[in-house]
LODREN-420415 format. One record per residue (C-alpha): x, y, z; residue number from 1. Coordinates in steps of 0.001 Angstrom, whole numbers. Example, Ala and Ser with C-alpha at 12.3 -4.5 7.8 and 13.67 -1.06 7.14 Angstrom:
REM residues 2
((12300, -4500, 7800), 1)
((13670, -1060, 7140), 2)
REM end
This chain:
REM residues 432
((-167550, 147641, 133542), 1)
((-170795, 148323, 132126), 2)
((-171852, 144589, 132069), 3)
((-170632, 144099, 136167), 4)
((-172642, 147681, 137201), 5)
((-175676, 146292, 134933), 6)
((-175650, 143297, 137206), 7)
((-174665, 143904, 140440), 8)
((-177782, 146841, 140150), 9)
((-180082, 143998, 139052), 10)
((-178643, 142669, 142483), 11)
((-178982, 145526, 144061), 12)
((-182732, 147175, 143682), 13)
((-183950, 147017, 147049), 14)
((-180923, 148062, 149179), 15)
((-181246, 151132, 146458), 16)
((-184259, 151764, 147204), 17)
((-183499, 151967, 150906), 18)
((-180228, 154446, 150438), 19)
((-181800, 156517, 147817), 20)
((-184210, 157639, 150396), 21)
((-186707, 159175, 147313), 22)
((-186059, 162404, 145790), 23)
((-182978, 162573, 147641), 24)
((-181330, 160935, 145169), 25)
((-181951, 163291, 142684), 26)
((-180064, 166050, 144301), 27)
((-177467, 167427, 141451), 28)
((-174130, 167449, 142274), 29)
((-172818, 170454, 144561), 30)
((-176401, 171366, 146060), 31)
((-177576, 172356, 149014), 32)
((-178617, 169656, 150520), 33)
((-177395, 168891, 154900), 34)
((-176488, 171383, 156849), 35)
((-173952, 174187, 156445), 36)
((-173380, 172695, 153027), 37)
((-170100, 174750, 152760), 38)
((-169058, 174864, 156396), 39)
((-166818, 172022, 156331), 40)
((-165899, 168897, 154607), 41)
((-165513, 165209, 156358), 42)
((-163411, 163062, 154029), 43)
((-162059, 159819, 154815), 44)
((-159737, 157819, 153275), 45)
((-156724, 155512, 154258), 46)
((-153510, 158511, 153366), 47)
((-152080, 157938, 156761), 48)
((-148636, 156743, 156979), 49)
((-145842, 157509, 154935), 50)
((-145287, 159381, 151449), 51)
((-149391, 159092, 150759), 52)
((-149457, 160788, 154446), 53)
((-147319, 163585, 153403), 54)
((-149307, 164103, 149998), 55)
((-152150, 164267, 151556), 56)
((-151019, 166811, 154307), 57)
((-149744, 168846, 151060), 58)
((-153554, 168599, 149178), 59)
((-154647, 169787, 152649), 60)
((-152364, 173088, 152808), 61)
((-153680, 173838, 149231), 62)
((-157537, 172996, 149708), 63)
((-156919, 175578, 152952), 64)
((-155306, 177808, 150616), 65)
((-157931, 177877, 148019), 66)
((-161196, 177498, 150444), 67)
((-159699, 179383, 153828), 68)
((-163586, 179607, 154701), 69)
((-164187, 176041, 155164), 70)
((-162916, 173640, 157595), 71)
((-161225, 170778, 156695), 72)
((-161978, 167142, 158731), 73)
((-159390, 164209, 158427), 74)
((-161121, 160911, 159188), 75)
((-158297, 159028, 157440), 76)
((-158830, 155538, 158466), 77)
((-155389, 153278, 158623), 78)
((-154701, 149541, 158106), 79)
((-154494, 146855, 155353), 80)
((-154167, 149222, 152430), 81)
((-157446, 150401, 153221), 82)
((-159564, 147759, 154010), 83)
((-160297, 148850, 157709), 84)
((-161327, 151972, 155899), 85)
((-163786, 150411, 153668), 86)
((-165017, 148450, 155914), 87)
((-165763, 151411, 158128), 88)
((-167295, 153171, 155309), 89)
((-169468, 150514, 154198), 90)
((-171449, 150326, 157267), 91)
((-172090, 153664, 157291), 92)
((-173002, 154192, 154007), 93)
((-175745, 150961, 154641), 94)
((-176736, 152722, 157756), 95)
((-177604, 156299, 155384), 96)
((-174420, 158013, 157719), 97)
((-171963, 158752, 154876), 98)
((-168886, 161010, 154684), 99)
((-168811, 164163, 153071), 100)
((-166727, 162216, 150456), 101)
((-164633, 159080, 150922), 102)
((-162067, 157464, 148735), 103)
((-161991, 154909, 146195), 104)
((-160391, 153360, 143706), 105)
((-161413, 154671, 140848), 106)
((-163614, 152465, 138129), 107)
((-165538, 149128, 139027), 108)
((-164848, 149275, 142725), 109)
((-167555, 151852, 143031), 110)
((-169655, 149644, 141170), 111)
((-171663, 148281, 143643), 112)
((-172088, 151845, 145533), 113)
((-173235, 153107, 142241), 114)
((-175798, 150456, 141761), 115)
((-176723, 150644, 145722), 116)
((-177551, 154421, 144603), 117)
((-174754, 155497, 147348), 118)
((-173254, 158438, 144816), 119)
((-174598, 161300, 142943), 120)
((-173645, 161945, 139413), 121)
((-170655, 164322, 139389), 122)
((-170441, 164976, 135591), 123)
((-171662, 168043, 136209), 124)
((-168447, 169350, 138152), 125)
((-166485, 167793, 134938), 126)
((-168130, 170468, 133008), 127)
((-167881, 172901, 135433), 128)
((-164191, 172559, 136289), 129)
((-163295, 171956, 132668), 130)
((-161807, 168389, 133059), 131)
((-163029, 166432, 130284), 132)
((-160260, 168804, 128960), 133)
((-157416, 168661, 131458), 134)
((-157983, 164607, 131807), 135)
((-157229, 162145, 129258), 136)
((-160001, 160338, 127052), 137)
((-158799, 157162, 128435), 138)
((-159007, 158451, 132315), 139)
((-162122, 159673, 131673), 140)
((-164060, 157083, 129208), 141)
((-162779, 154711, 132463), 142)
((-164620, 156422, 135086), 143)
((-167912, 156896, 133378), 144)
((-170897, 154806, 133265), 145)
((-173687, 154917, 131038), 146)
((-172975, 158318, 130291), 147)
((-172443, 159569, 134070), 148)
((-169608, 159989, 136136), 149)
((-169137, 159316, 139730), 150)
((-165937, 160223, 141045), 151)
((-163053, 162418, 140735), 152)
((-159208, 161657, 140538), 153)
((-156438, 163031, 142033), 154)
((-153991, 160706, 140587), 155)
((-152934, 157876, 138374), 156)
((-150801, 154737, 139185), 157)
((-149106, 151801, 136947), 158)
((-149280, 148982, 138804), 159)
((-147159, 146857, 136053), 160)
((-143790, 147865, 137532), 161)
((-140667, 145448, 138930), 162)
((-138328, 147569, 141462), 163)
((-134783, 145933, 141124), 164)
((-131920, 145730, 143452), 165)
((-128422, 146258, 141669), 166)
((-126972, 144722, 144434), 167)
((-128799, 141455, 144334), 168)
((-128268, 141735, 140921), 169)
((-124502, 141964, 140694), 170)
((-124153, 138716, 142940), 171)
((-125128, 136929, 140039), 172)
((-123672, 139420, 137282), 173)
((-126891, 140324, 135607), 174)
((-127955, 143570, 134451), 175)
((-130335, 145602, 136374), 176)
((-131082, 148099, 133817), 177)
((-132309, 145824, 131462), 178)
((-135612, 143726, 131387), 179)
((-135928, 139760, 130495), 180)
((-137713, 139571, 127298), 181)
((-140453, 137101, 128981), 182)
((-141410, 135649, 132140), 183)
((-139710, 132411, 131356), 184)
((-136473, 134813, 130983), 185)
((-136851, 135977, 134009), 186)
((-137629, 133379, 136374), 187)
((-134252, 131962, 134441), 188)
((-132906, 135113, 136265), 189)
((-134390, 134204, 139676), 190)
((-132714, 130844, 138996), 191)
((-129255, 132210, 138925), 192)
((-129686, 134516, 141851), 193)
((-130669, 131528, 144150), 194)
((-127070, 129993, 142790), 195)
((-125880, 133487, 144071), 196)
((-126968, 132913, 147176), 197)
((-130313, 135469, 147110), 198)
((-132673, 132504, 148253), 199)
((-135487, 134105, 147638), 200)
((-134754, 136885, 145024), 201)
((-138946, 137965, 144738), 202)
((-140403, 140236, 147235), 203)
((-144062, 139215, 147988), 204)
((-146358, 140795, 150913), 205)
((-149945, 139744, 152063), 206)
((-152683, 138747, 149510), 207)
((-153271, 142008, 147808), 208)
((-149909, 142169, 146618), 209)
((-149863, 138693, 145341), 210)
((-153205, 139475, 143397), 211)
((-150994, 142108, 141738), 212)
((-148353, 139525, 141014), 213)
((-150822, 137640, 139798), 214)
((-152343, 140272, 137201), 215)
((-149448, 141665, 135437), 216)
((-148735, 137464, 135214), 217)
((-152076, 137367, 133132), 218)
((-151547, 140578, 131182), 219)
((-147985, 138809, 130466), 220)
((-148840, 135931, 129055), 221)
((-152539, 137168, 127526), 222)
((-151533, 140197, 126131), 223)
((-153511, 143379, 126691), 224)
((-156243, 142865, 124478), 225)
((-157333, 139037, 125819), 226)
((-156616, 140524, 129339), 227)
((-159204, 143635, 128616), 228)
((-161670, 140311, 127221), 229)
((-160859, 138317, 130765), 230)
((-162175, 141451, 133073), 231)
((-165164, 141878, 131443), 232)
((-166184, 138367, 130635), 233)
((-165379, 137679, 127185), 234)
((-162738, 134972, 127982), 235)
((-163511, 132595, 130178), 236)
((-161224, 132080, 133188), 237)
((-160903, 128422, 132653), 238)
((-158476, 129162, 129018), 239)
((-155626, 127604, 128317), 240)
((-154003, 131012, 128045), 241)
((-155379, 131780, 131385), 242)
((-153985, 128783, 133285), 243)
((-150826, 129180, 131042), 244)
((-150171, 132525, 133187), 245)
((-151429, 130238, 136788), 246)
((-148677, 128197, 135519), 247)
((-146432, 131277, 135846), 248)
((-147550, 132917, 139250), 249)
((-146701, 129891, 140896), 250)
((-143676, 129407, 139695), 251)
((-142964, 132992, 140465), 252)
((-143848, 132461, 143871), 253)
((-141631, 129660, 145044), 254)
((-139063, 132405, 145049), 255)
((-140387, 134099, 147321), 256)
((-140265, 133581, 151418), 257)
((-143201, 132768, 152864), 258)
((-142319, 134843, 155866), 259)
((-143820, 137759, 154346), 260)
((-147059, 136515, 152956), 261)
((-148175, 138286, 156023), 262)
((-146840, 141791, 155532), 263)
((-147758, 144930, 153801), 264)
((-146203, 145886, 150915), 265)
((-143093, 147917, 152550), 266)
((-142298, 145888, 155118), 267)
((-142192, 142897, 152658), 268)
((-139836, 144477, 150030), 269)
((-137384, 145864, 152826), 270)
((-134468, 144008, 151131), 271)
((-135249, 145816, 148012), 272)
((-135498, 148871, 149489), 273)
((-132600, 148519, 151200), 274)
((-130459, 147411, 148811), 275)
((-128929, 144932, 151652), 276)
((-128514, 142046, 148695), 277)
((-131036, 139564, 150246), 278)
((-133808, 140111, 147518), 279)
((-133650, 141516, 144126), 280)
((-136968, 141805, 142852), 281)
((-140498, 143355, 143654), 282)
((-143633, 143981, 141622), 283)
((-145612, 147024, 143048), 284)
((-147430, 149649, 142412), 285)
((-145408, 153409, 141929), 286)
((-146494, 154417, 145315), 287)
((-142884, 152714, 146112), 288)
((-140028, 155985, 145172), 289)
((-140651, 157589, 148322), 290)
((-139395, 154742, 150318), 291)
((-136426, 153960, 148412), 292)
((-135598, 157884, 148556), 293)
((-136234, 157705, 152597), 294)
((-133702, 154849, 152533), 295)
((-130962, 157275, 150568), 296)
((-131405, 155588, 147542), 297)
((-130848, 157034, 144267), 298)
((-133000, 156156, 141174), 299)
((-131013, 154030, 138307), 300)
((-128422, 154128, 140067), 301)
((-129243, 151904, 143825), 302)
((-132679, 151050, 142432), 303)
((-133633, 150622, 138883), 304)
((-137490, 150015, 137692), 305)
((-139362, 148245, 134436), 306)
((-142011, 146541, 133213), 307)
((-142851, 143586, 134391), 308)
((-141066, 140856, 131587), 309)
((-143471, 140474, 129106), 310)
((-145576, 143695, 129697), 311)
((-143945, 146525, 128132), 312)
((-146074, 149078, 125787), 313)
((-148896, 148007, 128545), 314)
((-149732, 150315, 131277), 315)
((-151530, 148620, 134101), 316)
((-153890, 151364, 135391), 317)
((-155419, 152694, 138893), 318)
((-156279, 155829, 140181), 319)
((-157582, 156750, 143832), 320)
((-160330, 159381, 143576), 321)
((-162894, 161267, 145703), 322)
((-166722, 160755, 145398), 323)
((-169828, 163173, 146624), 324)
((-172469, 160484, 148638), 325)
((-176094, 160733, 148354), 326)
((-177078, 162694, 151841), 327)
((-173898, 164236, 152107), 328)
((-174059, 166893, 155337), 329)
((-171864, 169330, 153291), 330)
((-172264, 169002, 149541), 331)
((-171148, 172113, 148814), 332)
((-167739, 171762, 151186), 333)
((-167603, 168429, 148967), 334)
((-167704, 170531, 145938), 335)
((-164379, 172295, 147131), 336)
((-162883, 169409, 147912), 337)
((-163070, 167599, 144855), 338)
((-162439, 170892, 142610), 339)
((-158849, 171348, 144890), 340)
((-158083, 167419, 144256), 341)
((-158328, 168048, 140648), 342)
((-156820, 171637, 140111), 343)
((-153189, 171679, 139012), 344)
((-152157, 173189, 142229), 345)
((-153724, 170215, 144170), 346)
((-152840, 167609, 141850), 347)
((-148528, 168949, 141109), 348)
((-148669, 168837, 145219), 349)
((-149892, 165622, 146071), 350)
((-148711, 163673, 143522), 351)
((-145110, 165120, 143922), 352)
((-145141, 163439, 147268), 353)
((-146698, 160398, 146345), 354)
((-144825, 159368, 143970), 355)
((-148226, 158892, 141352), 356)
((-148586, 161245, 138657), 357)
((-151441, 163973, 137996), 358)
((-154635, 162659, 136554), 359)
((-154599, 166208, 134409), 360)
((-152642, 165633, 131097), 361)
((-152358, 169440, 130284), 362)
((-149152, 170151, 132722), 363)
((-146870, 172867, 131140), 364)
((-143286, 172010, 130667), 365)
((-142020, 173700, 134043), 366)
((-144479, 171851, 135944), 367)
((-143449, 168724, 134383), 368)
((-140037, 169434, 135130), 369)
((-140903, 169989, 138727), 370)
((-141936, 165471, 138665), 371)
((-139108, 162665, 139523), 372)
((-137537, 161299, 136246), 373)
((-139876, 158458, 136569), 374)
((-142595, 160091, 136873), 375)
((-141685, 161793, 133200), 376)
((-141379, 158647, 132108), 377)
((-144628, 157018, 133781), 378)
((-146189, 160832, 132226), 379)
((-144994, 159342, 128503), 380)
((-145692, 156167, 129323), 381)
((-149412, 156396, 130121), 382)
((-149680, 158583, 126937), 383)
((-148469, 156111, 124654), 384)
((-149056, 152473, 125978), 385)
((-152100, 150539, 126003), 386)
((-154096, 151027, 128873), 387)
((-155627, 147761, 131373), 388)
((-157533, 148106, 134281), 389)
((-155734, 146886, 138111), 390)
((-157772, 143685, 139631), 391)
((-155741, 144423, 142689), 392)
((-156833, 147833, 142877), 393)
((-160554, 147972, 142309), 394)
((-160459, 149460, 138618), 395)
((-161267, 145940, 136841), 396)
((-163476, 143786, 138800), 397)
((-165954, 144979, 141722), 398)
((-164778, 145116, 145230), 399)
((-166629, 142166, 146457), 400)
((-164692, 139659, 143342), 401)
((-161764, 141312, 144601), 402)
((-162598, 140033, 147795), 403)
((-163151, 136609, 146942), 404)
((-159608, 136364, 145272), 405)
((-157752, 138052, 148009), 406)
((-159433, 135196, 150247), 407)
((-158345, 132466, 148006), 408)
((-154716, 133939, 147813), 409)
((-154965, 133750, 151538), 410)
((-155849, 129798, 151048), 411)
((-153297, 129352, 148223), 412)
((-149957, 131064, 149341), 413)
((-151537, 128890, 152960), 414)
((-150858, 125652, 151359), 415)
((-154473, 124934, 151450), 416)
((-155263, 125088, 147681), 417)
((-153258, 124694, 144796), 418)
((-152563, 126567, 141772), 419)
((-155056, 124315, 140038), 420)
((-157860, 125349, 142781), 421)
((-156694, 128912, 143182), 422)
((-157770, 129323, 139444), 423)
((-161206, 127626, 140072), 424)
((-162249, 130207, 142810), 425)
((-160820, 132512, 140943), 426)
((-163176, 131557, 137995), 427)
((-165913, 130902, 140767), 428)
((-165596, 134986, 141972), 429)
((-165706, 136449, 138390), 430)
((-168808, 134516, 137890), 431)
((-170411, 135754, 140567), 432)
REM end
């Protein structure tokens, strides 16, 4: 991450130049720069459907709870798993109009904001609030860059997870609670579900969710040691290895309907959700419980969950987070914000909801005890296994690579490009 930030600032001067806007720059995190610094906070971000809705209303009620003296101003943006909202945000950020604080993924998304000199340094408030204690050395040795940090979580993800149907799965008598060793094993699966009758057995939505296909099929087949090499340039795109795991996304996705390379993720995995025995298998992100529960669906039992074949021990890793912009109009209602997001109280609330788990790694036993079974397990889980950073979701590469690839996903599940070409844009947006 160092070596993208190092480059995309090189990239970057004069638009910094421009947004730093001098000495104002240099304001430390939490002053009193803008007006009414603590008389509200504006934050956007793209919480505004569904269970990430109804976390977010929860952080609300305890950010009104712990700061009843400063108003609190919604400008959640909606559509395309946030890209309308980062779109928004990036024009006003260019234009020196930013939010009080605005989401992001957390890690080299912000990479070109950072070098853009868009975002104070919050390390301070990680002294402050104590959280180099409460988060994990991992979480935090992720988020900071040459020594400073610049944003705040309020959750974690795995991204590396398959959500199985039992009854897709018992039209071809296989056995949902266990995981094929590899991918090969489990597109043999896929194989005998089509004989079932399940036609297309994998669940696949619009481009970002095929990019996420797509990266637990490289952390599959690399491992997560050559994958950790591939983000930050150390193995070239063009390896066999790499093309080896090509090789398997496409495969992968011939069992999937092209009807829904369209779609968001929910709307794309209805079947699975559903449990309606016309598709079996999805890889997503564990934003995904609260649907299945809204459906009446009951955890190893309707709807089981693992690894993605050939990723186990690995925990594919994003968190969304909270940031304090250079010229913020309330710093210090920013201050608030980010010290509710990443309190206990704010963080066992939300992430309850959401169906994440907290960013904080000091959780008692009876608050642990108040998560989901899988989120104990996902708790153990991101304790133990090795951690990789999400291409999909903006902690591997910068957003504007991720951009690139989303495009070409566009082109390739299109019938434009072939697997053979999607890999050489891909190669062609990591360069850049």
């Amino acid at each position: 991450m160092r070596k993208l930030i190092a480059g995309i600032a090189a990239a970057s001067l004069a638009l910094a130049l421009s947004a730093c806007g001098g000495t104002n720059a240099n304001k430390t995190a939490g002053g009193s720069e803008g007006t009414a610094a603590a008389s509200e906070v504006d934050v956007v971000s793209w919480w505004s459907a569904g269970s990430e809705k109804d976390g977010y209303n929860a952080l609300q009620e305890v950010f009104k709870t712990q700061n009843g003296g400063i108003k609190f101003v919604n400008q959640a943006i909606s559509g395309g798993g946030g890209s309308q909202a980062k779109q928004k945000l990036q024009a006003d950020l260019a234009a020196k109009n930013p939010p009080d604080t605005y989401q992001a993924h957390a890690g080299a998304e912000l990479s070109a904001d950072i070098a853009a000199g868009y975002l104070q340094d919050v390390s301070p408030l990680y002294d402050e609030f104590k959280l180099r204690d409460a988060f994990p050395k991992d979480l935090v040795d992720r988020v900071t860059v040459d020594g400073k940090i610049y944003s705040v979580p309020s959750n974690i993800h795995r991204a590396n997870v398959v959500w199985v149907s039992k009854a897709a799965l018992d039209k071809a008598g296989i056995d949902p609670t266990k995981a094929p060793a590899d991918l090969d094993a489990w597109l043999a699966d896929m194989q005998k579900l089509r004989a079932a009758g399940v036609q297309y057995p994998l669940a696949v939505g619009m481009a970002w969710t095929q990019l996420e296909l797509l990266e637990t099929t490289l952390i599959a087949d690399l491992g997560a040691d050559n994958y950790n090499k591939l983000m930050a340039g150390d193995l070239k795109w063009d390896d066999a290895s790499v093309t080896k795991a090509f090789t398997h996304f496409d495969k992968l996705m011939k069992f999937a309907d092209p009807k829904f390379f369209g779609e968001d993720w929910e709307p794309a995995m209805t079947g699975v959700i559903k449990g309606d025995g016309t598709q079996a298998y999805s890889v997503m992100g564990d934003w995904t419980p609260p649907a299945f529960h809204a459906a009446k669906k009951t955890y190893n039992q309707d709807f089981f969950a693992w690894p993605v074949p050939g990723t186990n021990g690995v925990f594919d890793f994003l968190a969304d987070s909270f940031t304090l912009p250079v010229g913020a109009k309330h710093p210090d209602g920013t201050k608030a914000w980010l010290k509710t997001i990443s309190s206990k109280e704010g963080q066992i609330a939300f992430n309850k909801i959401k169906g994440s788990i907290p960013a904080r790694s000091d959780l008692a036993a009876d608050e642990i005890s108040q998560f989901s079974k899988y989120q104990q397990d996902a708790m153990k889980s991101f304790k133990s296994d090795k951690i990789v950073s999400s291409i999909a979701h903006g902690a591997a590469l910068p957003i504007t690579v991720t951009e690139a690839m989303n495009s070409s996903l566009g082109k390739y599940s299109g019938g434009s490009i072939d697997i053979a070409g999607l890999q050489k844009e891909f190669a062609a947006a990591a360069t850049k």
